[in-house]
Wavefront OBJ file of the C-alpha trace (Angstrom):
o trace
v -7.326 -17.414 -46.874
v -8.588 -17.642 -43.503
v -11.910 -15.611 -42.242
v -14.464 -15.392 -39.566
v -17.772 -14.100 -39.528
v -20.976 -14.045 -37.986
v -23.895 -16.160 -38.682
v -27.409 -16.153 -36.812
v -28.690 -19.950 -36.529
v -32.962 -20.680 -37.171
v -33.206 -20.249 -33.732
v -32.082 -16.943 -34.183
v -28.799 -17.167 -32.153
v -25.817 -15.729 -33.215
v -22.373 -18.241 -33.343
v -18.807 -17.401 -35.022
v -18.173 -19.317 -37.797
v -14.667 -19.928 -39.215
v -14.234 -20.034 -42.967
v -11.238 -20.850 -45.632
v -10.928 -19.960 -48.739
v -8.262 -21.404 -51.052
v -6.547 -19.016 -53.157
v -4.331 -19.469 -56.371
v -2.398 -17.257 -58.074
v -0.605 -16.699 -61.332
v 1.619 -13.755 -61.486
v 2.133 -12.371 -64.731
v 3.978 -9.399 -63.417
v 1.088 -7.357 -65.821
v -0.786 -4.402 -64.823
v -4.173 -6.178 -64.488
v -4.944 -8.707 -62.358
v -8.779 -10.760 -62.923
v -10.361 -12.913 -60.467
v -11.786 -16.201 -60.967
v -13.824 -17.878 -59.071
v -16.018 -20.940 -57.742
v -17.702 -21.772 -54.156
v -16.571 -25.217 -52.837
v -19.336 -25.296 -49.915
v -22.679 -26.770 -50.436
v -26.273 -27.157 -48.461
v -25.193 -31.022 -47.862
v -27.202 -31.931 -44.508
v -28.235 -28.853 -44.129
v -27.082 -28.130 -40.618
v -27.324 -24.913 -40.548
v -30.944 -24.631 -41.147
v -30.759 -22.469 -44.618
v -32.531 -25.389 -47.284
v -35.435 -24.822 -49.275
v -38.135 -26.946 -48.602
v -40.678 -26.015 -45.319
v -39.385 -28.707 -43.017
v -35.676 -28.125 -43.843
v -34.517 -30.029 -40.876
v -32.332 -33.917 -41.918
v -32.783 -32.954 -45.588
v -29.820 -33.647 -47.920
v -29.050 -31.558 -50.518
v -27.144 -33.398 -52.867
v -24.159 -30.920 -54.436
v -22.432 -32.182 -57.430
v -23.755 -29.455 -59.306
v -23.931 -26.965 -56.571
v -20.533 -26.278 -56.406
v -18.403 -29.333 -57.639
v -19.168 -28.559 -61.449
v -17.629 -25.307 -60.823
v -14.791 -26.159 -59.356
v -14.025 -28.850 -61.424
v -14.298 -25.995 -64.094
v -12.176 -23.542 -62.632
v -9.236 -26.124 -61.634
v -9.419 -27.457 -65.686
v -9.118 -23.493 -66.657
v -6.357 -22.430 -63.697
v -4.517 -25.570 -65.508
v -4.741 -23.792 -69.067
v -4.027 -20.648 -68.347
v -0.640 -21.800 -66.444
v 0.503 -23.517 -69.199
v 0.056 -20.794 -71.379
v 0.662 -17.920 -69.224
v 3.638 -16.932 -71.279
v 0.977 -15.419 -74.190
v -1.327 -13.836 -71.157
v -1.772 -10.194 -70.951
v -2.817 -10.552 -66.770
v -2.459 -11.941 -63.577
v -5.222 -14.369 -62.383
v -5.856 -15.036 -58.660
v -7.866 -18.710 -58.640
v -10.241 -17.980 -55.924
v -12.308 -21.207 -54.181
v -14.718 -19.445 -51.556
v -16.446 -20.952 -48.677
v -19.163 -19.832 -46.618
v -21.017 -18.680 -50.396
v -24.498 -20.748 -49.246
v -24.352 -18.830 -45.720
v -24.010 -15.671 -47.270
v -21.512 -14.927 -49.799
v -18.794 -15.104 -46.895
v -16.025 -16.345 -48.333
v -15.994 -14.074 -51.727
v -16.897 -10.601 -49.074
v -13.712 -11.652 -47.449
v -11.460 -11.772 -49.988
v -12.879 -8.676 -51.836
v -12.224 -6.390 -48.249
v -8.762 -7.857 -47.917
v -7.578 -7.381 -51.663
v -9.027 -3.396 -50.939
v -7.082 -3.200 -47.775
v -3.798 -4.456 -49.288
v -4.686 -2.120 -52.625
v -4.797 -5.092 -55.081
v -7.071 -3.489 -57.662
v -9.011 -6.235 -59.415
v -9.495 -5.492 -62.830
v -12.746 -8.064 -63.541
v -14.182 -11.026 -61.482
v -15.414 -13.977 -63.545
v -17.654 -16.411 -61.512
v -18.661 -19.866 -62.249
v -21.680 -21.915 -60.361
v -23.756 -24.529 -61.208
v -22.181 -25.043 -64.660
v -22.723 -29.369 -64.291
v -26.414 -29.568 -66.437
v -25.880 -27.860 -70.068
v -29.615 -28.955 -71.722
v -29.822 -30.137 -75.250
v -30.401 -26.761 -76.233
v -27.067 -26.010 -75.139
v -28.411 -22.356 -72.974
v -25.203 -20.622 -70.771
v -27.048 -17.946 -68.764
v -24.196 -14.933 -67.773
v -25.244 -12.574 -65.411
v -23.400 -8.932 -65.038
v -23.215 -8.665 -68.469
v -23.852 -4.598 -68.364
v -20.773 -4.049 -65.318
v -18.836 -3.534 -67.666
v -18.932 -1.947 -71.284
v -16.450 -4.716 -73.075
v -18.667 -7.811 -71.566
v -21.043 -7.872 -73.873
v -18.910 -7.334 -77.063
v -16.190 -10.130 -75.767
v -19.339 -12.645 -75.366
v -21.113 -12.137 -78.503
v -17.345 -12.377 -80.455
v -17.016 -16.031 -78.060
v -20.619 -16.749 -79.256
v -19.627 -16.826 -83.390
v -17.464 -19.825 -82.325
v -19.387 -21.501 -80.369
v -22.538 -24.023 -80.163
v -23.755 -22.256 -77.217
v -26.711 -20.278 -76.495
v -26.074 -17.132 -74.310
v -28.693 -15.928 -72.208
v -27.453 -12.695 -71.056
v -29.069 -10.782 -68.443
v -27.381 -7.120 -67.225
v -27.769 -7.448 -63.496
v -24.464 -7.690 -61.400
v -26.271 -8.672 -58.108
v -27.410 -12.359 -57.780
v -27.447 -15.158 -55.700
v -23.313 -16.322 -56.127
v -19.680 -14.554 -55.338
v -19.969 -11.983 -58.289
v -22.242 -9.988 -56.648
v -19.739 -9.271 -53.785
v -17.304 -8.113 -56.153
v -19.958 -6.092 -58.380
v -21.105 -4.482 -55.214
v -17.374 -3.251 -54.582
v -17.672 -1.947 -58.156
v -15.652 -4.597 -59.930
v -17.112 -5.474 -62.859
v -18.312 -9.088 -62.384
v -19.873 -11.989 -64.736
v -21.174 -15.282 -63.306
v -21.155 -18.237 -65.804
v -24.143 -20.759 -65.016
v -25.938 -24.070 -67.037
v -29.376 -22.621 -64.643
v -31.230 -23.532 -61.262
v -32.626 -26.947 -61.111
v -34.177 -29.077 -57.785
l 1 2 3 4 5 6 7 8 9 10 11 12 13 14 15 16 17 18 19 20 21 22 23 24 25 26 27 28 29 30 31 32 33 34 35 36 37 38 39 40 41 42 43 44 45 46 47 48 49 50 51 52 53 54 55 56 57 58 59 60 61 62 63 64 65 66 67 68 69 70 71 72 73 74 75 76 77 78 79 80 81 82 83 84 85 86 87 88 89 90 91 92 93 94 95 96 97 98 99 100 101 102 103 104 105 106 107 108 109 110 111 112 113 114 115 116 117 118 119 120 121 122 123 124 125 126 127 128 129 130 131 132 133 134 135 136 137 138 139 140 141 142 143 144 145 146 147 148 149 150 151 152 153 154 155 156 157 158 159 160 161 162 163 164 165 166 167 168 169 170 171 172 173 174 175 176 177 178 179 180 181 182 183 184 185 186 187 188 189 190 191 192 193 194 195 196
């Protein structure tokens, strides 16, 4: 899934940048279809000038966490979910976005193009940064109030589970959910938390 878009540089010049998105999908022939999804780009040398410390020039960003772990995630799940796909009750398009640190490029793409060819989404589930569970074993989901069934399905999950959900409402963050929320598909983002 091929895109362009436009990025301004530090120096505040604009360039076209090309993106690509790899896309997955297992059809169900159901009614609903639910996206999940994980950003394969990360800071690495920085080269585009968008890193966190003041003098962000020939820093390295190292980015197993930031996206590997949730790729590695998503691929693992896409694998489970086609082997049992027979006792599914939806379609799932696997969705790896690019361009997510520049901007959330890659996940506004492929949210425009599903509207234009009237694929209605019926949920987006988003995983990033999911590589550094702490001892006490905390899973912060974000979105949880887009939509009304979120927060029951979780805290059924939870009675099975060692985890500790910290739930927060808000469907706009700093990953690809928030494009979908903003497109009002209701949108989670799965992440072990923000760390240097």
């Amino acid at each position: 899934h091929s895109f362009s878009f436009d990025f301004v540089k530090k120096d505040n010049n604009t360039t076209q940048l090309n993106g690509n998105n790899v896309i997955g999908f297992i059809d169900n022939f159901k009614s609903k279809t639910i996206v999940l999804g994980a950003h394969y780009d990360h800071l690495g040398e920085n080269e585009f000038g968008q890193g966190r410390t003041i003098n962000h020039d020939s820093h390295f960003y190292p980015g197993a966490d930031d996206n590997a772990s949730g790729v590695a995630l998503l691929l693992n799940l896409a694998k489970d979910l086609y082997a049992k796909r027979d006792l599914l009750n939806a379609n799932y398009i696997i969705a790896f976005f690019s361009a997510e640190e520049l901007g959330l490029h890659g996940s506004k793409n492929l949210v425009k193009d599903l509207s234009e060819n009237q694929i209605a989404i019926h949920a987006m589930l988003n995983f990033d940064m999911v590589g550094r569970l702490i001892p006490e074993k905390k899973l912060v989901v974000d979105g949880v109030a887009s939509a009304k069934v979120f927060d029951s399905l979780l805290n059924i999950a939870q009675q099975s589970s060692s985890l500790v959900l910290d739930k927060n409402d808000s469907g706009v963050g700093g990953s690809d959910y928030t494009s979908f929320y903003l497109n009002d598909i209701p949108s989670v983002s799965f992440t072990t938390g923000v760390h240097n």
